[in-house]
N, CA, C and O atoms as a GROMACS GRO file, in nm:
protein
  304
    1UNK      N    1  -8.204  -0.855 -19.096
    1UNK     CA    2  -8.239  -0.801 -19.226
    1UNK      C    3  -8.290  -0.658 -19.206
    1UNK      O    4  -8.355  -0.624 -19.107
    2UNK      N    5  -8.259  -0.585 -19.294
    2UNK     CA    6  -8.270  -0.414 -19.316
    2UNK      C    7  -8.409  -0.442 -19.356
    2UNK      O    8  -8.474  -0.540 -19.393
    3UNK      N    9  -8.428  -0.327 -19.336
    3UNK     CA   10  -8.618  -0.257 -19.447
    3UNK      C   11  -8.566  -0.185 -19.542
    3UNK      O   12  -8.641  -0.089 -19.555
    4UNK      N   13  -8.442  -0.173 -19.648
    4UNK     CA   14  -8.432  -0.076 -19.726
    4UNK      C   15  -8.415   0.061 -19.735
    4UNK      O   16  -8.446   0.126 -19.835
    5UNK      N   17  -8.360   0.115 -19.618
    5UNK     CA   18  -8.350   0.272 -19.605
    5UNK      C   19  -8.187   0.308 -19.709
    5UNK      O   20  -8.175   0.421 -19.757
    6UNK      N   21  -8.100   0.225 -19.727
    6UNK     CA   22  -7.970   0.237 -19.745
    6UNK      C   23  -7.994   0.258 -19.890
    6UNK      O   24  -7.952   0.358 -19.948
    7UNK      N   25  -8.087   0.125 -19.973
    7UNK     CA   26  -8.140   0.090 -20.111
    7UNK      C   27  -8.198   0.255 -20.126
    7UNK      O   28  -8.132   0.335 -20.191
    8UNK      N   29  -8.309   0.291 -20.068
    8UNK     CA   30  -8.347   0.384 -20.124
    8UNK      C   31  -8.266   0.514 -20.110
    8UNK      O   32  -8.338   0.614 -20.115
    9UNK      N   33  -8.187   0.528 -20.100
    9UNK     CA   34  -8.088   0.692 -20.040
    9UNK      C   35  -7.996   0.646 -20.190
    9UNK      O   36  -7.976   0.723 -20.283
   10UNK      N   37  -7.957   0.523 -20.183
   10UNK     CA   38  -7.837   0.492 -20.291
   10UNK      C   39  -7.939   0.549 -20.427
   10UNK      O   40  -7.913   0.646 -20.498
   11UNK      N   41  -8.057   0.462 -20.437
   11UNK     CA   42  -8.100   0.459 -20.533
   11UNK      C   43  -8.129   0.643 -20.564
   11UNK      O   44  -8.092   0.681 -20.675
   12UNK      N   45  -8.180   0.733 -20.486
   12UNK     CA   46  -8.211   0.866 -20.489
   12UNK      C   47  -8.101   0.962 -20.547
   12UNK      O   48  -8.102   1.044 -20.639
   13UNK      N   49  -7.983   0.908 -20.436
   13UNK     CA   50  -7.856   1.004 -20.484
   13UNK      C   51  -7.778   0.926 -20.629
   13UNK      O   52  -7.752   0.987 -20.732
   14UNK      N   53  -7.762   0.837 -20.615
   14UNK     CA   54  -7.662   0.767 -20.714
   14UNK      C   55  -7.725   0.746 -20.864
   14UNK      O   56  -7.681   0.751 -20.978
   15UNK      N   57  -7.843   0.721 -20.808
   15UNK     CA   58  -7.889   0.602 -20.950
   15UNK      C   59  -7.927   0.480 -20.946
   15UNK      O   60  -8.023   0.423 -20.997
   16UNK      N   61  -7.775   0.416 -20.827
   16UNK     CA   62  -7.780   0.282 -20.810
   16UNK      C   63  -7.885   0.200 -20.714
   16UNK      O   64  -7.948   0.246 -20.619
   17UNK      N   65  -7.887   0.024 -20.780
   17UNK     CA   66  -7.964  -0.007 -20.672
   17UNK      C   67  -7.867  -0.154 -20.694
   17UNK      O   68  -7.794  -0.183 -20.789
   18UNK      N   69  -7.895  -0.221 -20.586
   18UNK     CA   70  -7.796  -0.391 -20.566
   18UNK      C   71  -7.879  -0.415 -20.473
   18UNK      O   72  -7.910  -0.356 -20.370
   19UNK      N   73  -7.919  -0.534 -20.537
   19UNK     CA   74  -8.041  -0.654 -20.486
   19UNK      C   75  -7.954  -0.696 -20.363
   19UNK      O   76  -8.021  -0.704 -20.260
   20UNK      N   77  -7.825  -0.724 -20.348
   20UNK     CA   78  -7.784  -0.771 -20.251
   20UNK      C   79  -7.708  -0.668 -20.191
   20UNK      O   80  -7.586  -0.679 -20.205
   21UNK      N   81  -7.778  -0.508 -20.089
   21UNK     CA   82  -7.710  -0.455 -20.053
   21UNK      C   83  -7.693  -0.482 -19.884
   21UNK      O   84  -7.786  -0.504 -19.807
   22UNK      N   85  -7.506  -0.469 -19.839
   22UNK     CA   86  -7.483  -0.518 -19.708
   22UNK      C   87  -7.540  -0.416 -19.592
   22UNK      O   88  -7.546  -0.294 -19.612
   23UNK      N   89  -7.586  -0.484 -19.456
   23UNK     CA   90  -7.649  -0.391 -19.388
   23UNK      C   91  -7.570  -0.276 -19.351
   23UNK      O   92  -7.451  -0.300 -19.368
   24UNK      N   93  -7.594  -0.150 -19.304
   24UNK     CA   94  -7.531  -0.037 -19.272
   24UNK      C   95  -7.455  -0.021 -19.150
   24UNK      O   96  -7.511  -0.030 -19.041
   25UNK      N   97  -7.354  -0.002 -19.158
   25UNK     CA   98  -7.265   0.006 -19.004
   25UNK      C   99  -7.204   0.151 -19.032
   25UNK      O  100  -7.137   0.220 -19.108
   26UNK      N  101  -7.275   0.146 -18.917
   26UNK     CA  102  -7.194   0.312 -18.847
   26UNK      C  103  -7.297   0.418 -18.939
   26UNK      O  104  -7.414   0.393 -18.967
   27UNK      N  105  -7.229   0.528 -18.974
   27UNK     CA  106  -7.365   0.663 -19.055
   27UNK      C  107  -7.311   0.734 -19.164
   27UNK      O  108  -7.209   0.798 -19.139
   28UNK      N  109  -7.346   0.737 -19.257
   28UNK     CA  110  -7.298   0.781 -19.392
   28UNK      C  111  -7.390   0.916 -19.421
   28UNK      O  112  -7.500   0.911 -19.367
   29UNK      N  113  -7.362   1.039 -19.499
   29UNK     CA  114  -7.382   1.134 -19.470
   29UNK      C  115  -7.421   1.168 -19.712
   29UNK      O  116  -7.323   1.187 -19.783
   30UNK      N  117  -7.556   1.167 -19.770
   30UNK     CA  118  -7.537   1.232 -19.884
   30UNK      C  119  -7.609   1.330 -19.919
   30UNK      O  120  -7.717   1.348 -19.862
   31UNK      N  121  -7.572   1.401 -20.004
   31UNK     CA  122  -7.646   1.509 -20.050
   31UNK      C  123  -7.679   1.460 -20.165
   31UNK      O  124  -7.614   1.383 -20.236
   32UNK      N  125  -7.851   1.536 -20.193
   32UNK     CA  126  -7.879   1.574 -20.357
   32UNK      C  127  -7.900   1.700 -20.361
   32UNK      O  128  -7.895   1.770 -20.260
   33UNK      N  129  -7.931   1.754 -20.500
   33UNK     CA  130  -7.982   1.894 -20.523
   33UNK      C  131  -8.021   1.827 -20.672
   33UNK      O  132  -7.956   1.755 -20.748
   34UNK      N  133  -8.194   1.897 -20.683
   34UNK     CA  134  -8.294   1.873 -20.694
   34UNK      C  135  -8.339   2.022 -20.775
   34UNK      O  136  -8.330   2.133 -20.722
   35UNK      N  137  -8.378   2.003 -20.881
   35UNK     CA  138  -8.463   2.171 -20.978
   35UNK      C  139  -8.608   2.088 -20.971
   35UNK      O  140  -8.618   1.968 -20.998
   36UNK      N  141  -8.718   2.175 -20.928
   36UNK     CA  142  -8.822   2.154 -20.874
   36UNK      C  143  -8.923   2.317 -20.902
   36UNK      O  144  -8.949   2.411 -20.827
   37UNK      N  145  -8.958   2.287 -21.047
   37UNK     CA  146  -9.068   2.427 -21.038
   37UNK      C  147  -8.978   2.537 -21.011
   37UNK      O  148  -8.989   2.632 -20.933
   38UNK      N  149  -8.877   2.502 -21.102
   38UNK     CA  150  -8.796   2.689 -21.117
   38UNK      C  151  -8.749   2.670 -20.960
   38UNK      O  152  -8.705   2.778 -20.920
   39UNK      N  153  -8.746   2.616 -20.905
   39UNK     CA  154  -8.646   2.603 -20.713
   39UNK      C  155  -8.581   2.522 -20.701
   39UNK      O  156  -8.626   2.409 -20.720
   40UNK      N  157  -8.421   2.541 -20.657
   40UNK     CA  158  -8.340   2.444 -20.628
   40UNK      C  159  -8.379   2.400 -20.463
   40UNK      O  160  -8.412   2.479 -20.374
   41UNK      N  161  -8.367   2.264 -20.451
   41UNK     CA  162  -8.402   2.164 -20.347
   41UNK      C  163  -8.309   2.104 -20.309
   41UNK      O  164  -8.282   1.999 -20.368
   42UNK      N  165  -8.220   2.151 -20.188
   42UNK     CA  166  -8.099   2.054 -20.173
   42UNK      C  167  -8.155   1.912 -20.032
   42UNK      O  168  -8.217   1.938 -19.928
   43UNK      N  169  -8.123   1.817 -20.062
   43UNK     CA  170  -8.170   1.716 -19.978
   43UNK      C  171  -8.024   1.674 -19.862
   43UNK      O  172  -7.940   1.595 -19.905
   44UNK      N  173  -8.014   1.711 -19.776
   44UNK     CA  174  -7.903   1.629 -19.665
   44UNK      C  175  -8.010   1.502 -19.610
   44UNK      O  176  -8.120   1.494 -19.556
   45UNK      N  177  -7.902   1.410 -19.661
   45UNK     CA  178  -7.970   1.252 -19.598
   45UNK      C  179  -7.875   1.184 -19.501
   45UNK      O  180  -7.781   1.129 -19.559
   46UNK      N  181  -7.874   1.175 -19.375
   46UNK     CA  182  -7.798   1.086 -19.315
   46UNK      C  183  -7.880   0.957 -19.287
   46UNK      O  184  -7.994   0.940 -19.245
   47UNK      N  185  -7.775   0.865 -19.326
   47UNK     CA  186  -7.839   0.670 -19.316
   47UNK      C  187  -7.746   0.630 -19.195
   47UNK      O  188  -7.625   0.610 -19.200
   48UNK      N  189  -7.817   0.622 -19.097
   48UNK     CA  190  -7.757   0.581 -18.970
   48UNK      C  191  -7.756   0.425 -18.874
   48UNK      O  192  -7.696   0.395 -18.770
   49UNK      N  193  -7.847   0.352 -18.958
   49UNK     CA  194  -7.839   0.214 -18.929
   49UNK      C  195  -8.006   0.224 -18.868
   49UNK      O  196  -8.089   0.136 -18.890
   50UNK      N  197  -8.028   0.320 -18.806
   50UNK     CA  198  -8.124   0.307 -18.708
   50UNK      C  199  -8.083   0.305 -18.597
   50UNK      O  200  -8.178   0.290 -18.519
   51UNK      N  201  -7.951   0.314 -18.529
   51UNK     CA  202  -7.897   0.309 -18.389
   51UNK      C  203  -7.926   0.445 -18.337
   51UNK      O  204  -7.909   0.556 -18.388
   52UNK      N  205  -7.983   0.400 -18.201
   52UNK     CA  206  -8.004   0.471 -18.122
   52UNK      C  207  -7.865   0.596 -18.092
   52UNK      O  208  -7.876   0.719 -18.088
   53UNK      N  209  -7.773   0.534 -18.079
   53UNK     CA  210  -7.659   0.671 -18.058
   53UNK      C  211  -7.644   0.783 -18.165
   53UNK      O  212  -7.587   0.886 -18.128
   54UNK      N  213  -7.696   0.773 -18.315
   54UNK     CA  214  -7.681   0.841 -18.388
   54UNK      C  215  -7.795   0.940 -18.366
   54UNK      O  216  -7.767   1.052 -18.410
   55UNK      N  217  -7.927   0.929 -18.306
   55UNK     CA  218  -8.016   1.028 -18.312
   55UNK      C  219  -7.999   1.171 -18.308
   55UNK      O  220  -8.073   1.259 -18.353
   56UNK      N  221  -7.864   1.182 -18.230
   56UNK     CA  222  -7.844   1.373 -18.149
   56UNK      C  223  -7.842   1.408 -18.289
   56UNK      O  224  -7.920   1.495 -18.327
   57UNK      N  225  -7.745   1.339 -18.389
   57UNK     CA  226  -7.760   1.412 -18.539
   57UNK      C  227  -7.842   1.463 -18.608
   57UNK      O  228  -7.815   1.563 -18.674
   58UNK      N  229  -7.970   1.403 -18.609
   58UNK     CA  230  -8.060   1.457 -18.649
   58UNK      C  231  -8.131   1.595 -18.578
   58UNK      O  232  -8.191   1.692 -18.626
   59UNK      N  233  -8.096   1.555 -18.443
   59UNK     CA  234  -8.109   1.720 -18.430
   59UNK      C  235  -8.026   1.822 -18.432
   59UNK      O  236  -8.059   1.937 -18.402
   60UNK      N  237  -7.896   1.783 -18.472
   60UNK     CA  238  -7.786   1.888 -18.474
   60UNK      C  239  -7.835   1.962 -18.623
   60UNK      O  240  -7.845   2.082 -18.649
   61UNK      N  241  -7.863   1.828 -18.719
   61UNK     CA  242  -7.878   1.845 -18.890
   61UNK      C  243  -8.005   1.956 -18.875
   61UNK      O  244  -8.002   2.063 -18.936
   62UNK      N  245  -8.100   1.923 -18.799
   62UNK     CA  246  -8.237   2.042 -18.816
   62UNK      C  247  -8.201   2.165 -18.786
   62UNK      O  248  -8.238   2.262 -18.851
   63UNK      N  249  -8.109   2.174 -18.660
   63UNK     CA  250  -8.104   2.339 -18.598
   63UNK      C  251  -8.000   2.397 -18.698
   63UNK      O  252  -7.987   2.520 -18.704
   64UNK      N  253  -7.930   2.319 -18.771
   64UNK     CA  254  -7.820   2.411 -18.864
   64UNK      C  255  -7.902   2.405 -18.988
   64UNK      O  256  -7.853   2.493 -19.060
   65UNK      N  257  -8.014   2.341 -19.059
   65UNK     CA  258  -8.052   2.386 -19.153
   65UNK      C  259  -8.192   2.459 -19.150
   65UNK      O  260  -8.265   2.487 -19.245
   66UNK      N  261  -8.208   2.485 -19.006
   66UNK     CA  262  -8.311   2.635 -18.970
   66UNK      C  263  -8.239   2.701 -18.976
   66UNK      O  264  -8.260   2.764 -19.079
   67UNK      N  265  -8.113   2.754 -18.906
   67UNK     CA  266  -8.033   2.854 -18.917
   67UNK      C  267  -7.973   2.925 -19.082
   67UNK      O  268  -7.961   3.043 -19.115
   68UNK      N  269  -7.953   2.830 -19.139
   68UNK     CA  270  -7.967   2.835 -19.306
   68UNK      C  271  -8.065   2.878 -19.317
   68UNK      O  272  -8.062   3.001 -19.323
   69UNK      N  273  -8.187   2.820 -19.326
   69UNK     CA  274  -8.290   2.895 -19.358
   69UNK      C  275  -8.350   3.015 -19.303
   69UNK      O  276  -8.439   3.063 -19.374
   70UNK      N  277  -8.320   3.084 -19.181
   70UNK     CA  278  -8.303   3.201 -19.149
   70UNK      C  279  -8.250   3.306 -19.196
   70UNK      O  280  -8.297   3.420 -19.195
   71UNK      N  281  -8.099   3.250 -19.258
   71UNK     CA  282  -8.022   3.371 -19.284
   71UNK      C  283  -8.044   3.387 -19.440
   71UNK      O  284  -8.031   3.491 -19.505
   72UNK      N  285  -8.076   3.277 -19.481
   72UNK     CA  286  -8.170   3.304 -19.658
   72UNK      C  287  -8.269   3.375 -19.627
   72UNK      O  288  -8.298   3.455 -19.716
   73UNK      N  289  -8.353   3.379 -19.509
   73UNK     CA  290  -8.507   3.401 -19.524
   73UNK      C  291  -8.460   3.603 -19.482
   73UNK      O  292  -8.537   3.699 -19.485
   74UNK      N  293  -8.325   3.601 -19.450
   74UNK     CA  294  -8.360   3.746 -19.399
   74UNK      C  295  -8.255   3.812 -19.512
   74UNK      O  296  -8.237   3.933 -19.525
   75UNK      N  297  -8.193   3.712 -19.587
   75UNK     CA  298  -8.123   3.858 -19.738
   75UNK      C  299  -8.246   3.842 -19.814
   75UNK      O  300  -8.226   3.891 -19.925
   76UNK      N  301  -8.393   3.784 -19.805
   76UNK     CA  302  -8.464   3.823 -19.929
   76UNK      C  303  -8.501   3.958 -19.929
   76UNK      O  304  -8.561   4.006 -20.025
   0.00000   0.00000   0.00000
């Protein structure tokens, strides 16, 4: 049995929620974008089961969205 990480990403991006959702195999990749106090907020969510082989992603996902935020932080 899951703890709900899949429920809550569906429920965030979609809307949706299903009492009976199946556990996660393999890694699914969603976006939101979010208006927050006059600022757009884009969210990248990867749901990866919790398996250990998927972790490098999360650090691939941080160093490319510092690099984003670098090259925003230097046209202001």
């Amino acid at each position: 049995m899951g703890t709900g990480k899949t429920s809550l990403v569906l429920r965030f991006v979609k809307g949706q929620f299903s009492e009976y959702q199946e556990s996660t195999i393999g890694a699914a990749f969603f976006t939101q974008v979010l208006s927050l106090n006059e600022a757009t907020v884009k969210f990248d969510i990867w749901d990866t089961a919790g398996q250990e082989r998927y972790h490098s992603l999360i650090y691939a996902s941080i160093i490319q969205q510092f690099l984003s935020m670098k090259l925003h932080i230097g046209q202001l």
